[in-house]
N, CA, C and O atoms as a CHARMM CRD file, in Angstrom:
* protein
*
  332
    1    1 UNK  N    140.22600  16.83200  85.11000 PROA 1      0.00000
    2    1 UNK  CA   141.00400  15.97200  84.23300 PROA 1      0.00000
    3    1 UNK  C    140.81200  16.43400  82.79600 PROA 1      0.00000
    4    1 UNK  O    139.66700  16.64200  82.39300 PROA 1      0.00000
    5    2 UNK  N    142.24900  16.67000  81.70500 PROA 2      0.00000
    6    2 UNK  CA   141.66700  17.05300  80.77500 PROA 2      0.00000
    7    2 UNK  C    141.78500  15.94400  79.68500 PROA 2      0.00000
    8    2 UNK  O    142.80300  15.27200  79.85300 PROA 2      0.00000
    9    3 UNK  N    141.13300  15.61400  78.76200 PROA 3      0.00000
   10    3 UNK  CA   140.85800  14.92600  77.69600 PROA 3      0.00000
   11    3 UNK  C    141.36600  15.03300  76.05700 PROA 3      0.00000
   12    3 UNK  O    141.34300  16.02300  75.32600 PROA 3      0.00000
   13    4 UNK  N    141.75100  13.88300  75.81100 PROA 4      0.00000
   14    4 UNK  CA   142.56000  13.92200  74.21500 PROA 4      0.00000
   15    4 UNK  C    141.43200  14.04400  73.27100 PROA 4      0.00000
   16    4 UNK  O    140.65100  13.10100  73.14300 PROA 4      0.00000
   17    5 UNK  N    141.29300  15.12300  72.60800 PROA 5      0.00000
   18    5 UNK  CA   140.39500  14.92500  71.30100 PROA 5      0.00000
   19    5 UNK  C    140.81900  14.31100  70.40200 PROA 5      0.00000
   20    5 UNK  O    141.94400  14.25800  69.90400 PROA 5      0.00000
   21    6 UNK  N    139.47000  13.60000  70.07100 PROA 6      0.00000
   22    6 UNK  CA   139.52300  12.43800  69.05500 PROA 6      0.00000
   23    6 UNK  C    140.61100  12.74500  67.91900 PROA 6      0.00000
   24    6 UNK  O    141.04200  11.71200  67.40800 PROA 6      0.00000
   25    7 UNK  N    141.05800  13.72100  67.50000 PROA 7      0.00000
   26    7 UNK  CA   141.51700  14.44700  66.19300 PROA 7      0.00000
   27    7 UNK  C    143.32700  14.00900  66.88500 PROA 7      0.00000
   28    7 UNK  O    144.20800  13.46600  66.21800 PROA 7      0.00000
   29    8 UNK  N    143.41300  14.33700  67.97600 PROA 8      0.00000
   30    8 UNK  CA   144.66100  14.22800  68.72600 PROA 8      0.00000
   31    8 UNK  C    144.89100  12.89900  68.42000 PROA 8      0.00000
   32    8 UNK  O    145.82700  12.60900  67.67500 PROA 8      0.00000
   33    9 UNK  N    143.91200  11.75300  69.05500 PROA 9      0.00000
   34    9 UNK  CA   144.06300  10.62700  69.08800 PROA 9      0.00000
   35    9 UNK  C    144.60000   9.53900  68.37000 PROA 9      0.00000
   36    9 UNK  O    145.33300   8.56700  68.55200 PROA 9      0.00000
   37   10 UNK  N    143.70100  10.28900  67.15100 PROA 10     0.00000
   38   10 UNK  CA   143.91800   9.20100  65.60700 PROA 10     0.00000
   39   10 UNK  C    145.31700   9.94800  65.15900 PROA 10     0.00000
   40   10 UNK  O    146.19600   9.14700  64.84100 PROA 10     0.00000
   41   11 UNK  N    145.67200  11.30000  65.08100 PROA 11     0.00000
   42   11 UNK  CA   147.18100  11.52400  65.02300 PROA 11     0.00000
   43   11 UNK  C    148.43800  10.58600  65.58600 PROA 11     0.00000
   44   11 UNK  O    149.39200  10.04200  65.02900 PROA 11     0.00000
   45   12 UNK  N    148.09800  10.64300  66.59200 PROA 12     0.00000
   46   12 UNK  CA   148.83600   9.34700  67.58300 PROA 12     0.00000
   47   12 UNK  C    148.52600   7.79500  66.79900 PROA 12     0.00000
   48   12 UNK  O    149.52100   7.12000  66.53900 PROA 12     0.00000
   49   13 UNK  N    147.51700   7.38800  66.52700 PROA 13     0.00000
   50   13 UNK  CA   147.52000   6.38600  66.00200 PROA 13     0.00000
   51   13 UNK  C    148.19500   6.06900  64.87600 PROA 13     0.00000
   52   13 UNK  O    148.84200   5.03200  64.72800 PROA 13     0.00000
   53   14 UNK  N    148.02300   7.22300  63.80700 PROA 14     0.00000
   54   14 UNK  CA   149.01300   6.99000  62.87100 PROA 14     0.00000
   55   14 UNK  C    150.11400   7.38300  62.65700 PROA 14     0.00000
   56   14 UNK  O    150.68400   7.34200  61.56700 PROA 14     0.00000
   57   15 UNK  N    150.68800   7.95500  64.02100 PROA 15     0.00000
   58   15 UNK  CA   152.37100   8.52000  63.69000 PROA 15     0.00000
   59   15 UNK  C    152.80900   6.78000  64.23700 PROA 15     0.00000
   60   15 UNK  O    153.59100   6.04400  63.63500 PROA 15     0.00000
   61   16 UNK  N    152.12600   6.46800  65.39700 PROA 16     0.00000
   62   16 UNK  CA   152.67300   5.13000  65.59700 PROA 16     0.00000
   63   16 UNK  C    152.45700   4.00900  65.28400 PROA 16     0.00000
   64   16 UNK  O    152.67100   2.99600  65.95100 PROA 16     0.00000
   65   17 UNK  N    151.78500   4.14400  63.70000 PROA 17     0.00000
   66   17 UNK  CA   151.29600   3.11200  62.89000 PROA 17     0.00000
   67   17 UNK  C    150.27700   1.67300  63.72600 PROA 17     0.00000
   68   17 UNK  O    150.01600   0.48600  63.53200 PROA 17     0.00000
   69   18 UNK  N    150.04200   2.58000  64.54100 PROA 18     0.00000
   70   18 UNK  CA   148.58200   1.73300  64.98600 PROA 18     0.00000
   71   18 UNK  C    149.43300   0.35200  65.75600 PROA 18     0.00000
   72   18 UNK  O    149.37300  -0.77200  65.25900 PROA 18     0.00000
   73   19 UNK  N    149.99500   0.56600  66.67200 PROA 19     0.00000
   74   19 UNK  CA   150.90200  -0.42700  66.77300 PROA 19     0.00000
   75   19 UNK  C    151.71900   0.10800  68.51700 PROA 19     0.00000
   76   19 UNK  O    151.84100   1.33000  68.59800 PROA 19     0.00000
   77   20 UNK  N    152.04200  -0.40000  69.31900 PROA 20     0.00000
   78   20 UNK  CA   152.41700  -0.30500  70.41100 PROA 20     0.00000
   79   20 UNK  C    154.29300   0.03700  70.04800 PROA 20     0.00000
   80   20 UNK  O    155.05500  -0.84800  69.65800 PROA 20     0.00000
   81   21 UNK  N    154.68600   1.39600  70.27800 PROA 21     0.00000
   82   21 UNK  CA   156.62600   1.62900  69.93800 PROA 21     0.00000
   83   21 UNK  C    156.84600   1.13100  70.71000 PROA 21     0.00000
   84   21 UNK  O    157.10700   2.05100  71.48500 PROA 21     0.00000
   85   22 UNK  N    157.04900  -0.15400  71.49800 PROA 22     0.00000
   86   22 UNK  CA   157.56700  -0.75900  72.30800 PROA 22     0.00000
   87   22 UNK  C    157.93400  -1.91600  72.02700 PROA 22     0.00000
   88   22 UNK  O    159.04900  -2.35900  71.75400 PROA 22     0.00000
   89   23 UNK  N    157.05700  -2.34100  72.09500 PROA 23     0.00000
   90   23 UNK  CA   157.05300  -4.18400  71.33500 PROA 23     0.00000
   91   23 UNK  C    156.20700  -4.66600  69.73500 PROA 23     0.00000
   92   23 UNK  O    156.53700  -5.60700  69.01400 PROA 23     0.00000
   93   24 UNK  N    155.00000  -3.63700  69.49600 PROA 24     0.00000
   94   24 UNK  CA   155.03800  -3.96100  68.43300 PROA 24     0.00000
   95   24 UNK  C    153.50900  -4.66300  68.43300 PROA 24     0.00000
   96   24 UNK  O    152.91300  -4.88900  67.37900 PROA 24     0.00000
   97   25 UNK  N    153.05600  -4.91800  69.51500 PROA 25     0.00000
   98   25 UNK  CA   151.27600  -5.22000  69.29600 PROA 25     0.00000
   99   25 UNK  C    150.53000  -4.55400  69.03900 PROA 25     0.00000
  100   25 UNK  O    150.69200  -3.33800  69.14100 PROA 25     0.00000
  101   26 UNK  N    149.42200  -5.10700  68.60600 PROA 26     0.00000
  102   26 UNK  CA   148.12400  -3.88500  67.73100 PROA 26     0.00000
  103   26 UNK  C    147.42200  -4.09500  68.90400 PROA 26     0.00000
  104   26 UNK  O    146.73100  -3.08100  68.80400 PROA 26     0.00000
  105   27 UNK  N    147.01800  -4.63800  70.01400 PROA 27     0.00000
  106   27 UNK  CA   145.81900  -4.80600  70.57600 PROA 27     0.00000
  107   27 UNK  C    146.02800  -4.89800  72.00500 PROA 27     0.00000
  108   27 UNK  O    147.20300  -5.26200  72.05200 PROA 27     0.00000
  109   28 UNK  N    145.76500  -4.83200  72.78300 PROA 28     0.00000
  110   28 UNK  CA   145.00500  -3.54300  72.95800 PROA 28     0.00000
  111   28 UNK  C    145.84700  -2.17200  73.09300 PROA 28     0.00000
  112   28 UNK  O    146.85600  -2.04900  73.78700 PROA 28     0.00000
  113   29 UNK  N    145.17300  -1.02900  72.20200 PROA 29     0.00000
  114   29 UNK  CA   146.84700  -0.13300  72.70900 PROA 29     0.00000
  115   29 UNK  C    145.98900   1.14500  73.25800 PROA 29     0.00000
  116   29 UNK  O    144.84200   1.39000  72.88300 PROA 29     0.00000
  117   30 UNK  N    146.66200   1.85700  74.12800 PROA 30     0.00000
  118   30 UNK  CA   146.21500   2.86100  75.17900 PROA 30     0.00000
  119   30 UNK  C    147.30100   4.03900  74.97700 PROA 30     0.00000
  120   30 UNK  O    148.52200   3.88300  74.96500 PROA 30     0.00000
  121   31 UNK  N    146.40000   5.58300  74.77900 PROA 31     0.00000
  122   31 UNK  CA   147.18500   6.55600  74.36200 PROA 31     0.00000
  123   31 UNK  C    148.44100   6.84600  75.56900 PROA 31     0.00000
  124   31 UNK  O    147.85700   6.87100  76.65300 PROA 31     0.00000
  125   32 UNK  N    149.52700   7.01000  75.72100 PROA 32     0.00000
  126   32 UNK  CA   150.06800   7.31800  76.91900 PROA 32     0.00000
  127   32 UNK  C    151.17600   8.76700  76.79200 PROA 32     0.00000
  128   32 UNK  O    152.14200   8.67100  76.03500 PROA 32     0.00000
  129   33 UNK  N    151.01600   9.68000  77.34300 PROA 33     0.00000
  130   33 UNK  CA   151.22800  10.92400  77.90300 PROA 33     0.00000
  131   33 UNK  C    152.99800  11.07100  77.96700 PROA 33     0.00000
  132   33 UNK  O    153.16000  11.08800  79.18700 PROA 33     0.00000
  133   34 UNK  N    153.95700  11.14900  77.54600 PROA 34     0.00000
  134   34 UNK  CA   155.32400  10.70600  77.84700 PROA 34     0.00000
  135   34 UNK  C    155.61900  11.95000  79.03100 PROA 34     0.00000
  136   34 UNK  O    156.26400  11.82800  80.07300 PROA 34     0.00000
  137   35 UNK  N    155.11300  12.84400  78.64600 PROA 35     0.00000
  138   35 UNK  CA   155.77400  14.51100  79.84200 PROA 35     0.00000
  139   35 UNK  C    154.57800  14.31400  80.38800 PROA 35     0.00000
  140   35 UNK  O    153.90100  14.71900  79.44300 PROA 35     0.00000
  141   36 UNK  N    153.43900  13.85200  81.57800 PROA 36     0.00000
  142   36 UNK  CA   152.77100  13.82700  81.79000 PROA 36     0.00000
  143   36 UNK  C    151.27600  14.67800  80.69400 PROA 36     0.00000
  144   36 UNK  O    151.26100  14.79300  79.46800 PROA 36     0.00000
  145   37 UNK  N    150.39200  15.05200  81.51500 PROA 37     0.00000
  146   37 UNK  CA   148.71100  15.71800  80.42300 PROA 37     0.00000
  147   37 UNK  C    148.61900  16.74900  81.14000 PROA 37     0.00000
  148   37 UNK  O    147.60200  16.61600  81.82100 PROA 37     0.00000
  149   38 UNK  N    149.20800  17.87200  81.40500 PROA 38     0.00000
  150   38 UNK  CA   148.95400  18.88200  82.15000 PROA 38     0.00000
  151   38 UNK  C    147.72400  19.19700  81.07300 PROA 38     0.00000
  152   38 UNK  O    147.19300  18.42200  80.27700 PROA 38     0.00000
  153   39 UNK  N    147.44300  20.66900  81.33600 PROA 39     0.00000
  154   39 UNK  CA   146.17500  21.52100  80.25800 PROA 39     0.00000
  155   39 UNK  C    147.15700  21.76500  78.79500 PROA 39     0.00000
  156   39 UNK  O    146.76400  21.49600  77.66000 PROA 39     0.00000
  157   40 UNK  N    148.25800  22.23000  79.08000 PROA 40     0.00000
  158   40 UNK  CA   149.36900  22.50100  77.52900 PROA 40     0.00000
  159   40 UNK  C    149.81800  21.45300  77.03400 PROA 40     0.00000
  160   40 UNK  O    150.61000  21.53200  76.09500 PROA 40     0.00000
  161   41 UNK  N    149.40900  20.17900  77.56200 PROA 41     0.00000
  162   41 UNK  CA   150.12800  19.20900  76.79800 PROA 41     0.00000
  163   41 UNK  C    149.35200  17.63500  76.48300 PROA 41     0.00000
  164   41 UNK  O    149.68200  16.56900  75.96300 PROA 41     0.00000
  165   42 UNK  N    148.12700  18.22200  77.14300 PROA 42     0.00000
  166   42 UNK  CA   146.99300  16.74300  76.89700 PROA 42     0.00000
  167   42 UNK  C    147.12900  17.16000  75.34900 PROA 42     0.00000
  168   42 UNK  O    147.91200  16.66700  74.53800 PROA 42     0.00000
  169   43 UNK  N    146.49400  17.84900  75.19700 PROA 43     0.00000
  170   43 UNK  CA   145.96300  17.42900  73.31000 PROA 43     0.00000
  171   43 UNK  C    147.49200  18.01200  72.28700 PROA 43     0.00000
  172   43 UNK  O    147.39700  18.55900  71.18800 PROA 43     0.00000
  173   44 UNK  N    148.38900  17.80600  72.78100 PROA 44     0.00000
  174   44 UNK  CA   149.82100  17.67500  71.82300 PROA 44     0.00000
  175   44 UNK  C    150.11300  16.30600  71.49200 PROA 44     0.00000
  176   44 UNK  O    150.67200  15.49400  72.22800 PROA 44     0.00000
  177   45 UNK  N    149.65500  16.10400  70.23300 PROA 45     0.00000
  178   45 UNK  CA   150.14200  14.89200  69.48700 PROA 45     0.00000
  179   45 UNK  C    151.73200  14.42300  69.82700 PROA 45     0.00000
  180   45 UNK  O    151.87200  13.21000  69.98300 PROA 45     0.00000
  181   46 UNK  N    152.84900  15.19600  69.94800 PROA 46     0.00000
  182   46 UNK  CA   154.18100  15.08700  69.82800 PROA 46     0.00000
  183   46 UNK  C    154.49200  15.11500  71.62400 PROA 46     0.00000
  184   46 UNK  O    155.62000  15.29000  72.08400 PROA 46     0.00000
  185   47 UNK  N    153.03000  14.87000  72.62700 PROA 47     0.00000
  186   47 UNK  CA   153.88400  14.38700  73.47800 PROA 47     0.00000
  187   47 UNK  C    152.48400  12.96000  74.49600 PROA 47     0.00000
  188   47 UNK  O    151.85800  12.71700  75.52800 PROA 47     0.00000
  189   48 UNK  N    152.93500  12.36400  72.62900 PROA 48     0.00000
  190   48 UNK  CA   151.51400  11.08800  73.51300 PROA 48     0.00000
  191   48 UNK  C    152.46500   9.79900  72.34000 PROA 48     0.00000
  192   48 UNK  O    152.80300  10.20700  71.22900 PROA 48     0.00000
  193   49 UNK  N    152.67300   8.87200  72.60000 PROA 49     0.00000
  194   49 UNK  CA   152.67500   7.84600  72.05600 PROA 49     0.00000
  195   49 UNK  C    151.75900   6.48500  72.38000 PROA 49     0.00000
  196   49 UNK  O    151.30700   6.45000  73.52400 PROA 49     0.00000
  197   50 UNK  N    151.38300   5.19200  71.37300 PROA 50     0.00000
  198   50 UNK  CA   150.58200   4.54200  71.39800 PROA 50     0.00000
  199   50 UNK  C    151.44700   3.30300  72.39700 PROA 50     0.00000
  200   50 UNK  O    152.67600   3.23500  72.42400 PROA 50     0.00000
  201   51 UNK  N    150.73200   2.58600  73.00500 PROA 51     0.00000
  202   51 UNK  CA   151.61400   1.12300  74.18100 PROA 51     0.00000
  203   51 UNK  C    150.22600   0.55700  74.12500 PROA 51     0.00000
  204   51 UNK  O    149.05500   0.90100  73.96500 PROA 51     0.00000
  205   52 UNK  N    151.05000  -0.58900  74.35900 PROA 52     0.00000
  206   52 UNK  CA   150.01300  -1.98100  74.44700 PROA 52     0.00000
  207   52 UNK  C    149.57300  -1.73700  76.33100 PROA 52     0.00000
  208   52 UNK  O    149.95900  -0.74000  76.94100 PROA 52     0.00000
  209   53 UNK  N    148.60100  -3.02200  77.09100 PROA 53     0.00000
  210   53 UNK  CA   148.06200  -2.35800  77.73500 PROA 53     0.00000
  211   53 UNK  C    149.13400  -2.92000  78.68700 PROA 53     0.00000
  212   53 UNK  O    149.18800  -2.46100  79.82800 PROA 53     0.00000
  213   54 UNK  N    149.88300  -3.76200  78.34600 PROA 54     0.00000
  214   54 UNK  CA   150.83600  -3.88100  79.55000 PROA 54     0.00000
  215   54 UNK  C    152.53200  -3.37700  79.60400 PROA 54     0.00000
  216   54 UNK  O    153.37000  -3.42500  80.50500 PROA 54     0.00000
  217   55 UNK  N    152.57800  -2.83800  78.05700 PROA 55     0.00000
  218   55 UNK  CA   153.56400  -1.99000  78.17700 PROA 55     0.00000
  219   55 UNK  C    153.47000  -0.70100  79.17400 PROA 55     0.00000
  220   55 UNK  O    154.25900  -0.16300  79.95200 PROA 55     0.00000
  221   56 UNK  N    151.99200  -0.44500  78.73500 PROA 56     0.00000
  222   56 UNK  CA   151.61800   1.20400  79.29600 PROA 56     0.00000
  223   56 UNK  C    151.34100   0.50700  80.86500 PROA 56     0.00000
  224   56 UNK  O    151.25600   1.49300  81.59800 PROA 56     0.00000
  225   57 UNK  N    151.18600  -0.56600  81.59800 PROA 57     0.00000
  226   57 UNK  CA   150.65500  -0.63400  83.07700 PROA 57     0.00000
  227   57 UNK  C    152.35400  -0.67700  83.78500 PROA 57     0.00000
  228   57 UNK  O    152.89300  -0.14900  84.75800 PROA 57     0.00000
  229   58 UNK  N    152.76700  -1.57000  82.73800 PROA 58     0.00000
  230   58 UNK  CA   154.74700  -1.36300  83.04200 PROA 58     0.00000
  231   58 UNK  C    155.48400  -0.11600  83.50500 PROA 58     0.00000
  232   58 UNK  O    156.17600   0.10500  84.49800 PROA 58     0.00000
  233   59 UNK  N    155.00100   0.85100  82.15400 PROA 59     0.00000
  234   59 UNK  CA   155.72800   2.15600  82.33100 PROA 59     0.00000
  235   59 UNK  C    155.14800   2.88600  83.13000 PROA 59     0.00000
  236   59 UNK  O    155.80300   3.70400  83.77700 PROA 59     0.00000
  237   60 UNK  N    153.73200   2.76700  83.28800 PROA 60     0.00000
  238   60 UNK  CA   153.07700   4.18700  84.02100 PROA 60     0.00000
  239   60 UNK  C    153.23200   3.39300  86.07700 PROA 60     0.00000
  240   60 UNK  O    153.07100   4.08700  87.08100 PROA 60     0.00000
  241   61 UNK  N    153.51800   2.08800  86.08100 PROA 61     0.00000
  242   61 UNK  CA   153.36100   1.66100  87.33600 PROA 61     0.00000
  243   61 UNK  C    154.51700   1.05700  88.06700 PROA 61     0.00000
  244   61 UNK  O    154.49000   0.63900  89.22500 PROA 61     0.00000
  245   62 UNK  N    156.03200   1.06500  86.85000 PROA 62     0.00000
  246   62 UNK  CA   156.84400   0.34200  87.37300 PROA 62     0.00000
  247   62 UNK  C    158.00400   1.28500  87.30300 PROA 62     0.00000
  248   62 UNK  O    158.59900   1.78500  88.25800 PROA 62     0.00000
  249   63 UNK  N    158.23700   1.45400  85.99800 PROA 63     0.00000
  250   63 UNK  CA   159.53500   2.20700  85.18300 PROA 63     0.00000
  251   63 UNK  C    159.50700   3.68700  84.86900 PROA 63     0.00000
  252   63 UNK  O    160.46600   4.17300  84.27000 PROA 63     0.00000
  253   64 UNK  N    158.78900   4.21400  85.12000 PROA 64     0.00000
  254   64 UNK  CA   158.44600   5.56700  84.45700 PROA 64     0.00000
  255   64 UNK  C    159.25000   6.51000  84.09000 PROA 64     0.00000
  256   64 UNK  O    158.80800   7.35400  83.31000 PROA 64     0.00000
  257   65 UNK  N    160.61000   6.60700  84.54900 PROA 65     0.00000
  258   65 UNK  CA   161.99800   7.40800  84.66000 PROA 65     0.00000
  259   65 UNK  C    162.71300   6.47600  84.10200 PROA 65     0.00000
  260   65 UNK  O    163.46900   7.09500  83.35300 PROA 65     0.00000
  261   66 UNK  N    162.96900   5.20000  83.99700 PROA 66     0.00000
  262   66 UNK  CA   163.54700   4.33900  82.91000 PROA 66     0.00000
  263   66 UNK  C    163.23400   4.94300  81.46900 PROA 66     0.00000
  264   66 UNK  O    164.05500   5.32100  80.63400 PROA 66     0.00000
  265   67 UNK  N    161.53700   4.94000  81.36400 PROA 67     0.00000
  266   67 UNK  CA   161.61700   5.05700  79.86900 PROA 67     0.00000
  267   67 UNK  C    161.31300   6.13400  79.44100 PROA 67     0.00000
  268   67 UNK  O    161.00400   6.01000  78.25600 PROA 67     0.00000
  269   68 UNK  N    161.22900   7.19500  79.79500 PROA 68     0.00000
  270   68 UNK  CA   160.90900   8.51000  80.16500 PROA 68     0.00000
  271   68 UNK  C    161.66600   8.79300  78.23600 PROA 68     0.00000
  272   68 UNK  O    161.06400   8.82900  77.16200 PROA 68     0.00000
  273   69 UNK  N    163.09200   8.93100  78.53900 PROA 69     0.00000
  274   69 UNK  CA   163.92500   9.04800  77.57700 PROA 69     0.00000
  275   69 UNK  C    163.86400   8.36700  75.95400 PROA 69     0.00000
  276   69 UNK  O    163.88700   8.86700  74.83000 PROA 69     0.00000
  277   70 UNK  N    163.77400   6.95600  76.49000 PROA 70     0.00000
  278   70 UNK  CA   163.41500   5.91900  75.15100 PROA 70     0.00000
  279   70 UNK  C    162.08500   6.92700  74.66900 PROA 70     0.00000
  280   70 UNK  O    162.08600   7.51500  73.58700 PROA 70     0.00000
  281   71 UNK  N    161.27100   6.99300  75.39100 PROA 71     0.00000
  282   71 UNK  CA   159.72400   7.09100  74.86700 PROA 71     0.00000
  283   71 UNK  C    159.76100   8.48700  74.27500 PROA 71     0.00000
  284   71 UNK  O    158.88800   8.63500  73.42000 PROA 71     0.00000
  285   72 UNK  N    160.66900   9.75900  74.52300 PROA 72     0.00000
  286   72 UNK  CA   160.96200  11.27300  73.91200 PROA 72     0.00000
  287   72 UNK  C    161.68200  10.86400  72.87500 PROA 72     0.00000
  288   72 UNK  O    161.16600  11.34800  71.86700 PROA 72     0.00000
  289   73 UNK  N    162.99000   9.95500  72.49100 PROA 73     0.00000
  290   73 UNK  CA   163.37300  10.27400  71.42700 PROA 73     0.00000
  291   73 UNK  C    162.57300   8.87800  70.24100 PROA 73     0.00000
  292   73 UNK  O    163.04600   8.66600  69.12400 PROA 73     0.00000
  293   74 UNK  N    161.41600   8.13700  70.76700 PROA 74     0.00000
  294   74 UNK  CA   160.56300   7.58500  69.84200 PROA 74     0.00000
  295   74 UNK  C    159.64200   8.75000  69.11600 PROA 74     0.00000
  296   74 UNK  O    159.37800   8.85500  67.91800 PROA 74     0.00000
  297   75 UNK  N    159.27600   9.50700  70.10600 PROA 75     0.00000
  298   75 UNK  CA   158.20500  10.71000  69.71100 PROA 75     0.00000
  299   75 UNK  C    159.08100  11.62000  68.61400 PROA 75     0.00000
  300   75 UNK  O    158.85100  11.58400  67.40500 PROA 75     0.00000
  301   76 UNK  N    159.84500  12.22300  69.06600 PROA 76     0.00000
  302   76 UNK  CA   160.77100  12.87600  68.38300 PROA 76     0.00000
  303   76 UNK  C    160.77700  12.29700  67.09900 PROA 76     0.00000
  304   76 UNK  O    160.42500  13.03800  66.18000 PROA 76     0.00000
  305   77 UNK  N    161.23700  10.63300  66.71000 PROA 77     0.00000
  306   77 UNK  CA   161.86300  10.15500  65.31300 PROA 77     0.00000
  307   77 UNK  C    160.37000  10.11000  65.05100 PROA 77     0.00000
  308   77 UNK  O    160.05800  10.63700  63.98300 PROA 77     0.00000
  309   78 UNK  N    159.41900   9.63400  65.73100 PROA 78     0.00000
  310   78 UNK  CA   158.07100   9.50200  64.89700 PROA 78     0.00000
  311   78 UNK  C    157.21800  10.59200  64.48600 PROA 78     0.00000
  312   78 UNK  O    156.44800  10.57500  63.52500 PROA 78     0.00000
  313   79 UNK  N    157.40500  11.47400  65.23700 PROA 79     0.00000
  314   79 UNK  CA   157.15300  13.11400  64.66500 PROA 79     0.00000
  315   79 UNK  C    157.68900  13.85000  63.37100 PROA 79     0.00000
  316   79 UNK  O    157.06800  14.37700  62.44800 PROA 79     0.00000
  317   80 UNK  N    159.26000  13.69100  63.64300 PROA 80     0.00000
  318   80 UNK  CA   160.07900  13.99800  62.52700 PROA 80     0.00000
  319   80 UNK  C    159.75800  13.89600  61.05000 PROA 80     0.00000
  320   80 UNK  O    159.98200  14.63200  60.08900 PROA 80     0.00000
  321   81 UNK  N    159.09600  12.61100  61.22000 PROA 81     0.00000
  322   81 UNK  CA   159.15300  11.72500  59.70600 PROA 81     0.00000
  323   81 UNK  C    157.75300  12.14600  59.36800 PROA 81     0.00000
  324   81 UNK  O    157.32400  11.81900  58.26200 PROA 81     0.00000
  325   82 UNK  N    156.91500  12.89600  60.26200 PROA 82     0.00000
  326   82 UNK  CA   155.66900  13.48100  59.24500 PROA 82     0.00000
  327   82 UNK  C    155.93700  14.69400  59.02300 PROA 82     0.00000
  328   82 UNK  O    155.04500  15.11400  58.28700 PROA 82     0.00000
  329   83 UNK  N    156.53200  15.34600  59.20400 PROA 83     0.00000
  330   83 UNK  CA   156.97300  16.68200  58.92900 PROA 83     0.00000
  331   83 UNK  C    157.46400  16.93900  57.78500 PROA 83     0.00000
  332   83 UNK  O    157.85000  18.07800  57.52100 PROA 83     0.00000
């Protein structure tokens, strides 16, 4: 299993202003993987966004191909704008 370095992490935290792109809660939020964490893509900031813990149990256990799309072009606009 490979692992997000801390440096990855807090990137993610502040492209998504510490805050779940879904609904908008601070607490509890869990890093989540949008193209899955292979080895080339665990520690890519531009393919992890921040979810609350039941947004992320929603998407990763219910919807996953629903939001597949929403959740790439959130990354995308939230990437964009630090660039």
């Amino acid at each position: 299993m490979y692992k997000v370095s801390k440096k990855t992490y807090e990137t993610v935290m502040k492209a998504c202003r510490e805050q779940c792109v879904l609904c908008g809660k601070t607490y509890p939020l869990q890093l989540h993987h949008v193209c899955g964490r292979g080895k080339d893509l665990t520690d890519n900031p531009r393919n992890c966004v921040m979810l609350c813990m039941n947004c992320h149990l929603n998407i990763v256990h219910q919807n996953l191909k629903k939001y597949r799309p929403i959740l790439l072009e959130i990354c995308k606009r939230i990437y964009e704008e630090e660039d």
